[in-house]
C-alpha positions as CSV (number, residue, x, y, z in Angstrom):
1,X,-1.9,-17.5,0.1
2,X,-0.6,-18.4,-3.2
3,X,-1.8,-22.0,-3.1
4,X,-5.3,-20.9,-3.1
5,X,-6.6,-20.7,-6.6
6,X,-9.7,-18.1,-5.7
7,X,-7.0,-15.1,-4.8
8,X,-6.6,-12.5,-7.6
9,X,-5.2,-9.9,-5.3
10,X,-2.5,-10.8,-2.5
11,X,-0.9,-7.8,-0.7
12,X,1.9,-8.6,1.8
13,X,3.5,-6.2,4.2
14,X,3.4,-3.2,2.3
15,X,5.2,-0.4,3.3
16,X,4.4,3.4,2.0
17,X,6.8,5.9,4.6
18,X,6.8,9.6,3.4
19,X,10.3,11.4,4.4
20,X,9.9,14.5,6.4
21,X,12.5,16.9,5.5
22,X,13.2,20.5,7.0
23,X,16.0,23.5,5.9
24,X,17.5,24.7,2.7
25,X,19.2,21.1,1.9
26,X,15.8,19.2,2.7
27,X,17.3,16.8,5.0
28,X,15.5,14.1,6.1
29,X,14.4,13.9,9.9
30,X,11.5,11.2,10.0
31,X,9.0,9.1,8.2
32,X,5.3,9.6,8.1
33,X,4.2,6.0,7.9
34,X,1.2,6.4,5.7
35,X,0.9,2.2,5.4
36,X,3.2,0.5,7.5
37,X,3.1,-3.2,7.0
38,X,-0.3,-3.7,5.7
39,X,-1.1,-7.5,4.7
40,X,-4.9,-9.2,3.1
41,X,-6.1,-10.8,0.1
42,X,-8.7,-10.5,-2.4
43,X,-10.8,-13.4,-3.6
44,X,-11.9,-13.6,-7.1
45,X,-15.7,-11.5,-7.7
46,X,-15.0,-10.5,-3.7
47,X,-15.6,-7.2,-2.2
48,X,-13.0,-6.2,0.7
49,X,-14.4,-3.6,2.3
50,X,-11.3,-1.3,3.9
51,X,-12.1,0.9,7.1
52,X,-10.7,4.0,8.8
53,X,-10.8,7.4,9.8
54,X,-9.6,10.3,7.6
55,X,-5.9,9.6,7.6
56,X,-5.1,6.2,8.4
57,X,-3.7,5.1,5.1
58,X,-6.3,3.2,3.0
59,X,-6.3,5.7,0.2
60,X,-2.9,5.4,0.1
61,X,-3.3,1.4,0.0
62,X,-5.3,1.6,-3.0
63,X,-3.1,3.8,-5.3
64,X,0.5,1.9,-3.7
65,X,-1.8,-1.2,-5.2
66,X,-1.8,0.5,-8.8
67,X,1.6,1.7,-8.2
68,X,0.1,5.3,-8.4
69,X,2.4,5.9,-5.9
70,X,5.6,3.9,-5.5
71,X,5.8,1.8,-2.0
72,X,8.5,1.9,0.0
73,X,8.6,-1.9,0.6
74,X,6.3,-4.9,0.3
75,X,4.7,-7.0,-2.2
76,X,1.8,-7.2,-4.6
77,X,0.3,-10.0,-6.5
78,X,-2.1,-9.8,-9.0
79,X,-3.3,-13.4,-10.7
80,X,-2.6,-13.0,-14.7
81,X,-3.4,-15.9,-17.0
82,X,-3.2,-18.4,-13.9
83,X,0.2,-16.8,-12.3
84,X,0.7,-14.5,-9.9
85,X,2.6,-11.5,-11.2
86,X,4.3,-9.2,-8.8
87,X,3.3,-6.2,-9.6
88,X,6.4,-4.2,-7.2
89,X,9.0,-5.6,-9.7
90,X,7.0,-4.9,-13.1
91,X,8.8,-2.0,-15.3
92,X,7.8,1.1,-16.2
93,X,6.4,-0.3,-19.6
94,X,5.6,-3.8,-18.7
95,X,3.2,-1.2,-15.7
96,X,1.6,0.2,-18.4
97,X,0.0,-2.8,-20.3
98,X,-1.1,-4.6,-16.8
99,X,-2.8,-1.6,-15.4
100,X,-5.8,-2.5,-18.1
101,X,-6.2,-5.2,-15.0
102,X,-6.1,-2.9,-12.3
103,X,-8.2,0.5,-12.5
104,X,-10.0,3.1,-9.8
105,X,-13.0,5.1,-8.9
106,X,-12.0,8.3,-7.7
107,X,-14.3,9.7,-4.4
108,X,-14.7,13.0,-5.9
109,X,-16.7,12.9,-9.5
110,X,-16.6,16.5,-9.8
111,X,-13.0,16.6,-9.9
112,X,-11.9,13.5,-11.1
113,X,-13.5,14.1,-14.4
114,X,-11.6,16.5,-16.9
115,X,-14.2,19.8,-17.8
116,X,-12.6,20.3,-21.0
117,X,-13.2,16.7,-22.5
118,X,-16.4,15.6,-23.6
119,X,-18.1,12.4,-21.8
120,X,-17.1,10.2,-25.2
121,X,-13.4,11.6,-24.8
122,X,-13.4,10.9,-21.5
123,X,-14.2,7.4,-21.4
124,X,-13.0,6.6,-24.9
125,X,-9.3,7.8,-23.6
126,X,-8.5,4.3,-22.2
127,X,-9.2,2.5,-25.2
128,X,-7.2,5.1,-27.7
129,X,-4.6,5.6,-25.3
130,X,-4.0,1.2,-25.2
131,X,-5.0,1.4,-29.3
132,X,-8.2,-1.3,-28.5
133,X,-10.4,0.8,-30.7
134,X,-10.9,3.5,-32.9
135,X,-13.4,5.1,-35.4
136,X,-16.6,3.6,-35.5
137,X,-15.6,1.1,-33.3
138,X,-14.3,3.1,-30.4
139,X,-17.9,5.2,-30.8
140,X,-20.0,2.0,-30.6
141,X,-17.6,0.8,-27.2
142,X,-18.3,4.1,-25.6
143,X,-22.4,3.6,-26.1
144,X,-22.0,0.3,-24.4
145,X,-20.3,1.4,-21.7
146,X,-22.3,4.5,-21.1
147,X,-25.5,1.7,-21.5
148,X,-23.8,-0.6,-18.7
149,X,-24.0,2.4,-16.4
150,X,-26.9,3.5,-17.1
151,X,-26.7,6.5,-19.1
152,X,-28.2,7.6,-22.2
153,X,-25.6,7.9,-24.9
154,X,-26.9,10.0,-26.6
155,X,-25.8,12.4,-24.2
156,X,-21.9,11.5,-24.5
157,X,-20.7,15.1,-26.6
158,X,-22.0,16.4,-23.9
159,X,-19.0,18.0,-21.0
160,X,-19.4,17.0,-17.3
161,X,-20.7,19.8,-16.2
162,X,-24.1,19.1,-17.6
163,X,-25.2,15.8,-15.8
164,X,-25.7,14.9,-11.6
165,X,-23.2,14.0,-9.3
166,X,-24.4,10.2,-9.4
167,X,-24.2,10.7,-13.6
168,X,-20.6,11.6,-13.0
169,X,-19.7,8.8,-10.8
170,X,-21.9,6.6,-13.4
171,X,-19.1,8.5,-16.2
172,X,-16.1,7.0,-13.8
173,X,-17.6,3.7,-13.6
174,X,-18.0,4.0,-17.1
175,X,-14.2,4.5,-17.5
176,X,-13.0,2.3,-15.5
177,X,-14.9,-0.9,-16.7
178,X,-13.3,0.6,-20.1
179,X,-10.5,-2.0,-20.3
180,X,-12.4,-4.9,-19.3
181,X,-10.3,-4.8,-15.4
182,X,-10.1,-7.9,-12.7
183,X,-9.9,-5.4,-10.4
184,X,-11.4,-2.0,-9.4
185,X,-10.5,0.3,-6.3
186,X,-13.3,2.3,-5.4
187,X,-11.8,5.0,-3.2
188,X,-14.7,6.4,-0.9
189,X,-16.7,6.2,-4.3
190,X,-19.9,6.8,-2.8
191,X,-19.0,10.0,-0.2
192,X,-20.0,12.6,-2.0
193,X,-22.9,11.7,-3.2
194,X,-26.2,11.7,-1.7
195,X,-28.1,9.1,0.1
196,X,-30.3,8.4,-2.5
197,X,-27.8,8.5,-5.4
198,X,-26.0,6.2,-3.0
199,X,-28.1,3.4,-2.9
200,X,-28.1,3.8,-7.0
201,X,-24.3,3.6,-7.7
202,X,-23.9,0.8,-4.9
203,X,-26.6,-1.1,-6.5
204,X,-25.0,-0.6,-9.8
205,X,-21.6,-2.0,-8.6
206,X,-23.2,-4.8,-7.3
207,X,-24.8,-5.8,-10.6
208,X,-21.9,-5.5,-12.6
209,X,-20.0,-7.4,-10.0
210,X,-22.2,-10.1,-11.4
211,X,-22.4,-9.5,-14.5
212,X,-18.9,-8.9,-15.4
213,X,-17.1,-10.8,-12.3
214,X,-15.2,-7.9,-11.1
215,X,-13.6,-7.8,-8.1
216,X,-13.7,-4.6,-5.9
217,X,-11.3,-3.0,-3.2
218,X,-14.0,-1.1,-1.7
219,X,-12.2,1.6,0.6
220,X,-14.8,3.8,2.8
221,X,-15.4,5.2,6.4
222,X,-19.0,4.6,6.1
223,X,-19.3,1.4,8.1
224,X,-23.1,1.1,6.8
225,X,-22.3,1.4,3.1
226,X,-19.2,-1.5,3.8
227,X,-21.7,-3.8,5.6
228,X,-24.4,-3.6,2.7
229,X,-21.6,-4.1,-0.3
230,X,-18.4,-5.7,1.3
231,X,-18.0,-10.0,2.0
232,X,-15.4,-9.6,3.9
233,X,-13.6,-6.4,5.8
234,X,-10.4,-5.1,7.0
235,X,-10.4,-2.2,9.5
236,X,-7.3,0.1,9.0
237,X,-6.0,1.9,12.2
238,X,-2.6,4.5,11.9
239,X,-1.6,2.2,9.1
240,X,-1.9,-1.6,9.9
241,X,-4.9,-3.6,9.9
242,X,-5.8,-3.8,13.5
243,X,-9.2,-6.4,12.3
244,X,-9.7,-8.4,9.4
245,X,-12.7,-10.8,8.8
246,X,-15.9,-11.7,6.8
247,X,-18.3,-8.8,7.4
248,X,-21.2,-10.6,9.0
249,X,-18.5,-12.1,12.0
250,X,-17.1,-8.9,12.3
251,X,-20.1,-6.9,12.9
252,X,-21.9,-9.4,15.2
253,X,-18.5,-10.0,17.0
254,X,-15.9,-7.9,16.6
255,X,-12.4,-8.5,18.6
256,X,-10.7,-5.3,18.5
257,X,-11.5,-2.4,20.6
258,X,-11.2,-0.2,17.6
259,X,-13.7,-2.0,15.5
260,X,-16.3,-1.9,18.6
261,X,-15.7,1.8,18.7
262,X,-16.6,1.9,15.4
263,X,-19.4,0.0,14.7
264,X,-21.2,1.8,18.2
265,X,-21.5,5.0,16.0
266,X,-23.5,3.3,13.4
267,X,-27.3,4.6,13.7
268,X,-29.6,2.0,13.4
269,X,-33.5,2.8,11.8
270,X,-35.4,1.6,14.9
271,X,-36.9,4.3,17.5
272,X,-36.8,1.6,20.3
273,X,-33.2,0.9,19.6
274,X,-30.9,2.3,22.2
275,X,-27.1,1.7,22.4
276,X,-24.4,3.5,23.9
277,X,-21.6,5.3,21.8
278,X,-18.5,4.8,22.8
279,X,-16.9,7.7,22.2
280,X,-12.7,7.6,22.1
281,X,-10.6,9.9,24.0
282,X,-7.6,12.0,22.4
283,X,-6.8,12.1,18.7
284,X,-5.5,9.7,15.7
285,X,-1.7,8.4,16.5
286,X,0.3,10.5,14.6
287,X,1.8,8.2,11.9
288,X,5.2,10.2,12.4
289,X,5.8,9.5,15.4
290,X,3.5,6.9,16.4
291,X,3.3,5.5,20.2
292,X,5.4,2.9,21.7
293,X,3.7,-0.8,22.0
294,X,-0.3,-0.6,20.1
295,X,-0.8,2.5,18.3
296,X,-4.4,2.6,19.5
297,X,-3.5,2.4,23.9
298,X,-3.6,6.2,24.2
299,X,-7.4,6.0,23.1
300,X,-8.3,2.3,23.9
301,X,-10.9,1.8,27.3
302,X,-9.2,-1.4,28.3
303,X,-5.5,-0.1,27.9
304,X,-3.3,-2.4,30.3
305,X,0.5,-1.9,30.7
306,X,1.6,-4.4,28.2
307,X,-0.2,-2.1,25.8
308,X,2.1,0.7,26.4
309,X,5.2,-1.7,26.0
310,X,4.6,-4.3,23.5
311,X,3.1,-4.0,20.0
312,X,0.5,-7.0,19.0
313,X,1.2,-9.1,16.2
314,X,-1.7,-9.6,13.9
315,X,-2.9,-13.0,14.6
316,X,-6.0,-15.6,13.3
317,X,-8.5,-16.4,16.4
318,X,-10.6,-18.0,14.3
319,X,-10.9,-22.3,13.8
320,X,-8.7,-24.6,11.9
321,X,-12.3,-24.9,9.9
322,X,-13.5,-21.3,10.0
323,X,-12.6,-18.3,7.4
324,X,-9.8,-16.3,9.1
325,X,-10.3,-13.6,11.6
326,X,-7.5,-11.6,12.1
327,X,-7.0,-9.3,14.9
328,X,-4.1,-7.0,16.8
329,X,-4.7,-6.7,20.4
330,X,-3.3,-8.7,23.4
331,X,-6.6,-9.4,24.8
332,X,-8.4,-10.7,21.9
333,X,-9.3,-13.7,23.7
334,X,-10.7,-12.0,27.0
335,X,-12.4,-9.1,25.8
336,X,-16.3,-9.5,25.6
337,X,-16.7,-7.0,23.0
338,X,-20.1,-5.6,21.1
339,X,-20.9,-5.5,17.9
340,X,-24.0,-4.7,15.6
341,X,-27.1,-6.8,16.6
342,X,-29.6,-7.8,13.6
């Protein structure tokens, strides 16, 4: 992957495993594995969309990518001044000044803003805390931002608790475009917002994707939010990728059974549309003890016994000419699978 000159962000076979300890001496017994061997890149001014259910690991993707948390094993590449830095083997200080390149929208405004700081303190703590600006000039940065967003700066001594929910996330956008970033995780950025204030902050990402070339991780479970923002997409299962492609192949044509479960519980605004929802049996692998051969065979509808006994490798089904589609399933090649029709 490093031979193409379009990827600013190449993750390969990260590892996050979480000890599980019990007693007095907190001795270790097992590993949750949270991301176990996860692999994708980002092109520049992209949007990877990342799918799962509530606890399959693509939170924890997106801070083991800032090194918010530490990972266990793996690497990440982030393109700097036309090389690609690892960002695994970067010191505690050397961190510090590259994270201007990599920075995150939280899911939750309400609690990823601070009550006590005002909005200016807030989104001006980026640029004191790196000593880009200060005084008049730090004041005058801050009214851009809060412009870019859309937000009246004349509101900025004003605390958090005074504006929307979508004015909130509009505040985190704010700070995170602060240091001029390549890249910006949006974790579930959206979910808490409403429909209407939805449409409004995607739309807003969107522009400044153009305006600024950013390049966004764009983590959600809402498959409909990922189709309308993402170019390509990567569906997360117990901690792998099980499906990986551009978004418009994999929702006309998905391979894995996973990703047709999925995309059957999208609603679709048409009264004379009818589809059946496949609806999965059991519960989400646990990631400490996962199952023997593919994580997803206790839950899959075409389960066979090489399922049960032999884990898939992820592997491209797509042409020597074609954009890769990745997928982990033995039967990728005989399953006549349904996907989202237009």
């Amino acid at each position: 992957m490093n031979g193409n000159n379009d990827i600013l962000l190449d993750v390969r076979n990260l590892k996050k495993h979480f000890p599980v300890t019990e007693g007095f001496m907190k001795r270790v017994v097992g590993q949750v594995k949270a991301v176990d061997g996860v692999s994708f890149s980002i092109k520049r001014q992209e949007t990877l969309g990342l799918i799962g259910e509530s606890g399959c690991g693509k939170t924890t993707v997106g801070r083991t990518i800032l090194r918010a948390i530490e990972p266990t094993s793996g690497e990440i590449y982030l393109e700097d001044e036309g090389e690609m830095v690892n960002v695994c083997e970067l010191s505690k200080q050397d961190l510090r000044r590259f994270r201007k390149h990599m920075q995150m929208v939280f899911q939750d405004p309400y609690s990823s803003l601070n009550a006590r700081m005002t909005v200016f303190d807030i989104v001006a703590e980026p640029l004191v805390v790196n000593k880009i600006a200060r005084g008049n000039e730090l004041e005058d940065r801050v009214s851009e931002l809060l412009r870019v967003v859309g937000l009246d700066p004349q509101f900025m001594r004003r605390y958090p608790h005074a504006f929307s929910g979508g004015q909130r996330q509009r505040i985190g956008v704010a700070r995170a475009l602060a240091l001029n970033p390549k890249l910006i995780i949006g974790d579930e950025p959206v979910s808490a917002l409403d429909v209407s204030v939805q449409a409004q902050v995607l739309n807003l990402l969107q522009e400044l994707q153009e305006k600024m070339g950013l390049t966004y991780l764009f983590i959600s479970h809402d498959l409909a939010v990922v189709e309308h923002i993402s170019d390509r997409v990567a569906i997360m299962y117990v901690g792998e990728v099980v499906e990986f492609s551009d978004e418009e192949t994999l929702f006309a044509a998905p391979k894995h059974p996973y990703t047709e479960a999925l995309l059957s519980a999208v609603p679709k605004p048409d009264p004379d549309y009818k589809k059946k929802k496949i609806v999965l049996q059991g519960e989400v692998a646990d990631p400490a003890n996962t199952p023997s051969g593919c994580y997803f065979h206790p839950r899959c509808n075409y389960v066979e016994d090489i399922c049960r006994e032999e884990r898939p490798e992820l592997i491209n089904v797509a042409g020597p000419d074609e954009d890769p589609h990745l997928v982990r399933c033995h039967f990728q090649d005989k399953l006549d699978l349904i996907g989202i029709e237009n």
